[in-house]
N, C-alpha and C positions, 0 to 999 in steps of 0.2 A: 504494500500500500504506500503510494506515495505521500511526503510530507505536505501538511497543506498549503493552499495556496491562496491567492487574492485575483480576485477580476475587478477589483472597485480602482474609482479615479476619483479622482478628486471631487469632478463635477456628477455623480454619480451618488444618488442618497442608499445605497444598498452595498454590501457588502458581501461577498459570495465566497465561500472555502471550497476546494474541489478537492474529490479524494477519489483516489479509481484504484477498483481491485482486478484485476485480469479485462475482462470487456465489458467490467461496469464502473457506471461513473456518477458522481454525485456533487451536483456543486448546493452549498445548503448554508443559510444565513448564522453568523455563527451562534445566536441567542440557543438554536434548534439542532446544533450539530450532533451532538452527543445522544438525543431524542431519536435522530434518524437514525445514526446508526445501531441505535439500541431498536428500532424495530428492521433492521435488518435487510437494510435496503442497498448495501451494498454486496448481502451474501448471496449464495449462488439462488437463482430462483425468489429474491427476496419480495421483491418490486411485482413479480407476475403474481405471487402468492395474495399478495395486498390489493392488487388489481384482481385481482378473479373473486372477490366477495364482495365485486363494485354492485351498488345497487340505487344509485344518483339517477335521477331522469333529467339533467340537463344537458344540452350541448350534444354533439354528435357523437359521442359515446358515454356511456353509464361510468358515475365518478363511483370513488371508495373513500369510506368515511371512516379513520380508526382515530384510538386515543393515541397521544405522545405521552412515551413515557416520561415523567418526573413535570407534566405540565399538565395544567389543567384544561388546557384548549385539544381541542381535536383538530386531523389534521383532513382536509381535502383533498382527495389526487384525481386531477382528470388525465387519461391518455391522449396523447397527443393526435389527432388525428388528419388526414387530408378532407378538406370538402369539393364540391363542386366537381371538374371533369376531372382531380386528381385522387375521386376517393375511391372510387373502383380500380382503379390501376396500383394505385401506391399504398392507399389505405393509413396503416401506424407507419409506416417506413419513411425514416430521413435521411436526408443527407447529412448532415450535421444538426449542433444543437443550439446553431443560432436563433433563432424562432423561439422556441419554448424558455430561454436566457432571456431574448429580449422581452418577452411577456412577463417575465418577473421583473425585471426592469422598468417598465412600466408604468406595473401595478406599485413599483416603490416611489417613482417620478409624481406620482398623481397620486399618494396619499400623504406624501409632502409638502404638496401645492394645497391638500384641503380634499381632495375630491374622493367618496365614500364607497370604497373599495376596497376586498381584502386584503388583508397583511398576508405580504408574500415570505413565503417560507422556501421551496425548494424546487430544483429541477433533477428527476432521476434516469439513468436511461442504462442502454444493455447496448452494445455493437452485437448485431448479429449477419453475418454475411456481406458488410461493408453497407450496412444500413443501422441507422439506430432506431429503437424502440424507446418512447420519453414517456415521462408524466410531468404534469407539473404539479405542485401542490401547494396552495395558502389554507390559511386559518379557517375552520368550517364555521360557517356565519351562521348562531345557533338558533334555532327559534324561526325559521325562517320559512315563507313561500315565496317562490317563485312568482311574474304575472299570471301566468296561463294557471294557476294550481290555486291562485286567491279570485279570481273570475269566476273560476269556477269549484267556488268554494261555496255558494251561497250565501256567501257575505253583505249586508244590508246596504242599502245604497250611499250612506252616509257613509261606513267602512271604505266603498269602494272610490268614493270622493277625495275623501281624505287622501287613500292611495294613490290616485291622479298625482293630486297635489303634493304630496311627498317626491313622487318621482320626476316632477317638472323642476326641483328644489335639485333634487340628484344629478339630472341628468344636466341643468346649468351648471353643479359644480364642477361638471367631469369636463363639461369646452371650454369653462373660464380657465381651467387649470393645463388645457391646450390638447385634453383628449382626443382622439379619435377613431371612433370605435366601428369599425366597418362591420358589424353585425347587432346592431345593436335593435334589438327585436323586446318583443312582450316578458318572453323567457330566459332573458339575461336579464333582469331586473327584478331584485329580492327585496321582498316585504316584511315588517315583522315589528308589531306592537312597543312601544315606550312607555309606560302606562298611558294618558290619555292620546299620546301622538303616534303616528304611520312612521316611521323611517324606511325608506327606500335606499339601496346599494345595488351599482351596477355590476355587473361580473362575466367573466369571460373575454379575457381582454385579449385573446390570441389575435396575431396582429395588431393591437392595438396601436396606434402610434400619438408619441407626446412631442408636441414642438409652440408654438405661439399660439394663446387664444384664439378660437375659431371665427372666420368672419361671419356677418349674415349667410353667407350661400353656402357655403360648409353647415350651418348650423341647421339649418330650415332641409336641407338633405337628410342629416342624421335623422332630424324630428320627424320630418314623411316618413323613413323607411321603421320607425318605431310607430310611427301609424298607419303603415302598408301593412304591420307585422301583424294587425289587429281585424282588420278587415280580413287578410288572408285566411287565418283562423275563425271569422265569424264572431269577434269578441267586443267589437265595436261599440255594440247595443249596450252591453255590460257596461264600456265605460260612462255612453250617455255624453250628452252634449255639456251637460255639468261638468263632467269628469273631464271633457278635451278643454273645455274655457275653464276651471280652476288647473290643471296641467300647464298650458300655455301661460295663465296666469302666474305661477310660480315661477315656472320658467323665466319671463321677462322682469318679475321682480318692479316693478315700476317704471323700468325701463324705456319711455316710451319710444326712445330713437330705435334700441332694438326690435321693439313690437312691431315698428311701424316697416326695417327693413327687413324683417321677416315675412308681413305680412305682404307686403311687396312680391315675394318669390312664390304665393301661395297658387296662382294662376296654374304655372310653369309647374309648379309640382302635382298639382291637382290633374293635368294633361298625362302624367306620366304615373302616376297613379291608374287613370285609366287606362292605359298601356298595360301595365302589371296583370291588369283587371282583366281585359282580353287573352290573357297570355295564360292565367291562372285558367278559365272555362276551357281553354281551348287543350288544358295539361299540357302547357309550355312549360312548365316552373311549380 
């Protein structure tokens, strides 16, 4: 096993220790290091052991939710997967593990800036046949639904308001903080009681990319494809016209320069909405 090492820079709010033992590797924050490899994530078959008792319904494959040992948080592992025309061919398999790095990376960049995200914990992975196999793992957000699991939860229309407007609250703090999240749909967005208040947290941030506050037209994209994501699913009705004008409303926060250059792009997006919308009866998508 190699001595550990650093991937952190200066400009860098995260700190990574990597340890590899034959063709597995582990780069893991150091708070958590001794946690991981006390659940074994470096030994032979450790990481597949943990992954095959996954039973997460988020994201394009099923997460694994175990305790750390000597902490009291649990940890989250999703496998790394391919989407879109690369998930039949390629599936888990990478080329390297820049991707799943820069996803913790991230997720550390943007809960620095403010923005309501988990605490990034680890990247694990296996070389097998000159492909890697990853996961990645943060902090399991306890207490939690998902959009698509509190819709349809039968939760009271007041619940589901409030929820709106939690994630109109979330999802500004994740572009003020220079997010940007190219899947950012109903079901990467976690719900979950404060006593009287909703707190909303985004999650899933593979590809996600952090660079300067988002403009209007960046912003009002992200926002359509988070309410493409609702219509696609038939969940629309759920949130109700309240639910998108206090959502919106949190979102812009007072704002009204923003309101008003968002609402500006509504046309253009509402066209291409329809698009989606033919594309969805026709089983394009």
């Amino acid at each position: 096993m190699r001595a550990p090492g650093t991937l952190a820079t200066r400009t860098e709010p995260i700190e990574l220790r990597e340890q590899r033992d034959g063709d597995r590797v582990l780069y893991v924050t150091p708070e958590f290091e001794s946690a991981a490899l006390a659940l074994g994530l470096l030994a032979p078959g450790g990481l597949e052991r943990i992954l095959a008792r996954a039973s997460g319904p988020r994201g394009r494959s099923r997460t694994a939710v175990v305790s750390l040992p000597g902490h009291g948080e649990r940890l989250h592992l999703r496998p790394v997967h391919h989407g879109g025309l690369l998930r039949a061919w390629q599936r888990d398999r990478l080329l390297g593990l820049a991707r799943p790095l820069a996803e913790l990376r991230a997720h550390a960049r943007l809960r620095a800036a403010g923005a309501p995200v988990p605490i990034p914990v680890l990247v694990a992975a296996r070389r097998v046949r000159g492909f890697y196999r990853a996961a990645v793992a943060t902090i399991h957000e306890e207490d939690t639904l998902d959009g698509i699991a509190l819709l349809a939860s039968g939760a009271g229309a007041a619940m589901r308001r409030q929820a709106a407007s939690a994630a109109g609250s979330a999802v500004r703090a994740l572009h003020d903080a220079g997010g940007r999240h190219p899947d950012l749909h109903i079901g990467n967005l976690l719900f979950r009681a404060r006593g009287a208040r909703i707190q909303a947290l985004v999650v899933d941030l593979d590809r996600a990319r952090v660079a300067a506050p988002l403009e209007a037209a960046e912003r009002m994209t992200e926002l359509m494809r988070l309410h493409r994501s609702l219509v696609k699913r038939g969940l629309l009705a759920e949130v109700g016209a309240r639910g998108c004008a206090g959502f919106f409303a949190s979102y812009t926060a007072g704002d009204r320069k923003l309101r008003g250059a968002l609402l500006r792009r509504l046309p253009r997006e509402r066209a291409r909405l329809a698009i989606h919308a033919l594309g969805w009866r026709l089983g394009l998508s």
